[in-house]
N, C-alpha and C positions, 0 to 999 in steps of 0.2 A: 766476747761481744754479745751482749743482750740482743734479743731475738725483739722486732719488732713487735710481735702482738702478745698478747699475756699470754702465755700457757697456762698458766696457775688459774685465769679466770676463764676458759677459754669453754669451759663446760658448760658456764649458763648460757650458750646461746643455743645447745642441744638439749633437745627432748628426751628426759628421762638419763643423762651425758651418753646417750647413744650419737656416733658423729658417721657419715659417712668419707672415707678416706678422700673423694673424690671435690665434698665440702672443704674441707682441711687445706688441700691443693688452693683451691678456689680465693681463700682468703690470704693467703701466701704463704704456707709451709711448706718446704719440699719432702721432696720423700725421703732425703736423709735424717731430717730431723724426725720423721715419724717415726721412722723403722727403731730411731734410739729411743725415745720413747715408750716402745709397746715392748723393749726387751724384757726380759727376767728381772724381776725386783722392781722395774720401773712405773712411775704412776699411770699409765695408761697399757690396756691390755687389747688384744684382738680377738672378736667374738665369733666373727663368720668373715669369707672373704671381704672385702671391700670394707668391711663395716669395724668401727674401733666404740670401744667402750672406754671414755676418759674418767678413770678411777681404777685404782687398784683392788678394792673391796670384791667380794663374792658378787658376781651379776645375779639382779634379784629375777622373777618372775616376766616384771613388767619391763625391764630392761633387756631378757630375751625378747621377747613380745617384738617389743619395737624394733632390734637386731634383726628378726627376724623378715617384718616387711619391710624394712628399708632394703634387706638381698634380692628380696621378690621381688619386689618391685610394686609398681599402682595398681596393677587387676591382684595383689594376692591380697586373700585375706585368712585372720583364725577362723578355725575352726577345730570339732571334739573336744575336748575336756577342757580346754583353756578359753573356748567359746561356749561353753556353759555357763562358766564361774563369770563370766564379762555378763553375760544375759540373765546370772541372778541365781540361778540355779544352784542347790543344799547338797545334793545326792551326788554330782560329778566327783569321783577321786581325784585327785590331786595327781596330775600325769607326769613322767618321766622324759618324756622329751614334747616338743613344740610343735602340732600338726597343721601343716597350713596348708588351704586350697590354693591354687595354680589351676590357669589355663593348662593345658597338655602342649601348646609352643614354647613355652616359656623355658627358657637356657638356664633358670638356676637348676641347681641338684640337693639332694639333702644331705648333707654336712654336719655331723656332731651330732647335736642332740635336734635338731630340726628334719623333720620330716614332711616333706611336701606328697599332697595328694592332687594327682592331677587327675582334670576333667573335660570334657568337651561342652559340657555345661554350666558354664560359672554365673551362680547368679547375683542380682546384685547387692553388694555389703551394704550393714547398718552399722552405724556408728555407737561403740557401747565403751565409753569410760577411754574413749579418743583414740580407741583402735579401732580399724577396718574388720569388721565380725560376720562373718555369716548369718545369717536368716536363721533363728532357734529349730526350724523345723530338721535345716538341713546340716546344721551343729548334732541334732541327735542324732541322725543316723551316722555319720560320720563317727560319732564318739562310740556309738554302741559296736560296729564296725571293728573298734579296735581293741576291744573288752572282750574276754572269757567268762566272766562272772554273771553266771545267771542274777544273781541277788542286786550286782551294781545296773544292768541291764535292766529288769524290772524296774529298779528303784528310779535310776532316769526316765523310760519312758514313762511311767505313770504322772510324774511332777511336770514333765514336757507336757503329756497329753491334758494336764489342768490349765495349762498355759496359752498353747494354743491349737487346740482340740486334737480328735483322732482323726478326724478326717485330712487334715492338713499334713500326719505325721505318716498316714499310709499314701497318701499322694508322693509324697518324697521319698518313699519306701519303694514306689511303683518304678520309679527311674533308676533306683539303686541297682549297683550290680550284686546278681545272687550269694557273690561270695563275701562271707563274714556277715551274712545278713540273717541268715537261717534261725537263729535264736528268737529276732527280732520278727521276724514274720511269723514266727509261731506264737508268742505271746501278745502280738496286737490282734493273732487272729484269735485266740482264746481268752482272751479277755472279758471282765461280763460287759464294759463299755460297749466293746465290738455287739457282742449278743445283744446288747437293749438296741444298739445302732441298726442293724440288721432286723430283727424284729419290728422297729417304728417303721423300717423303708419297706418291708414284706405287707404291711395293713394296709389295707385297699382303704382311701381316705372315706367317711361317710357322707359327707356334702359332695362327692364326686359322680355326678350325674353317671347313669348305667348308659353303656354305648350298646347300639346292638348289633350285635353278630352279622360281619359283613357278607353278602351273599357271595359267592362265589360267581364269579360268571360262566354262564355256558359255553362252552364251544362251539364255534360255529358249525356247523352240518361236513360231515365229512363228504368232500363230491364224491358222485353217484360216475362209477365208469362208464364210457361211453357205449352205447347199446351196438352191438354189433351189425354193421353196414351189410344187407343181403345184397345176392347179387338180382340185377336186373332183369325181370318175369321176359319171358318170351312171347313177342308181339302176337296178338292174335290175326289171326288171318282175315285179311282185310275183300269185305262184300261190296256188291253192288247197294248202293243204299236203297231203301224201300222208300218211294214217296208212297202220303196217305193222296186217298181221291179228292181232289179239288171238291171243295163245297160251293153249288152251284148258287147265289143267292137272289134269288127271284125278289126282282122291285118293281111294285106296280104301276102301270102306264096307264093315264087315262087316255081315250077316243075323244076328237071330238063331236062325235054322235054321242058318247055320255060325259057329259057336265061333271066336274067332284064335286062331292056331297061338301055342303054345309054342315056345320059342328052348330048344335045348340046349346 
């Protein structure tokens, strides 16, 4: 009995024939028919949990790619060397397995050739050739992150730092965790970019008016302790008061046997 829907055509309605198992259900396969499908020799194989890839061929690149955030799910996105090559980037090596950021809640695990890095900081993807990509800045440190090679390390951050500067690249350097960074910190700090960087922000600007030298303020008067309270003198012995002699003051009375004088 022929199966209701096409198998044979059943891959153009997925991206890349990446299908999620759960899609497959949804249109109406059951799980017996999948499971004979994805056996040994059969035209559809199984890439990561949940996820099928309908074709027998070698899975390419961008068919990991997409395998991979459909496991993840909506917050994962590329990143390191496979989020280079998406953002353009000549210098990236060509990597061995698949790195993709994750939240730190997130229940997938890394499986096969897929490696998730988890963070408490997930910022947010740019869209680069219809994958979910991380931010180039924080694609480089991640990629450098997982590189030994002094020479591939130089060779990325310098084509990153043309791209979108060095400030941006030590900014996302400043969050990174120390480990697997140490290379990376060393050559953005020795760099002559860094040193010309450094040297324009150390120049006191010339049109920068001269401020002057703020006084300091005084401090207020340290209190003076309290003078010490003597005791009480001993009364002196108390006299009879002295009055002075009444001043007697004579005011003159005229008689009338003499008349007062007239004033001329």
């Amino acid at each position: 009995m022929r199966h209701p829907v096409d198998l044979e055509s059943l891959h153009i309605l997925f991206r890349h024939r990446i299908a999620p198992v759960a899609a497959l259900v949804h249109i109406g396969l059951t799980g017996a028919v999948i499971d004979q499908r994805c056996r040994h020799g059969t035209p559809w194989q199984r890439l990561l949990p949940g996820v099928l890839l309908l074709g027998a061929a070698k899975p390419t690149r961008e068919q990991w790619l997409q395998a991979a955030l459909l496991y993840v799910g909506d917050r994962g996105m590329v990143t390191g060397f496979d989020a280079l090559h998406l953002h353009g980037l000549k210098s990236a090596p060509v990597p061995s397995s698949v790195h993709l950021l994750t939240p730190r809640c997130s229940r997938a695990v890394s499986f096969g050739p897929l490696n998730l890095m988890r963070t408490d900081h997930i910022p947010t993807p740019v869209l680069r050739r219809g994958f979910h990509t991380a931010p180039l800045p924080r694609a480089t440190i991640d990629a450098v992150r997982c590189t030994k090679s002094i020479a591939d390390t130089r060779a990325i951050l310098d084509e990153a730092t043309h791209l979108v500067g060095l400030h941006a690249l030590r900014t996302e350097l400043a969050f990174a965790p120390r480990k697997g960074t140490a290379l990376a910190r060393k050559l953005l700090g020795d760099s002559p970019i860094r040193q010309l960087e450094h040297a324009v922000l150390s120049r006191p600007s010339p049109t920068a008016p001269r401020r002057r030298p703020l006084t300091p303020a005084v401090p207020p008067p340290a209190a003076l302790p309290a003078a010490p309270r003597c005791p009480d003198p001993a009364p002196w012995p108390r006299s009879a008061p002295s009055r002075a002699p009444a001043t007697i003051r004579r005011i003159p009375c005229h008689t009338a046997e003499e008349p007062p004088r007239q004033l001329t």
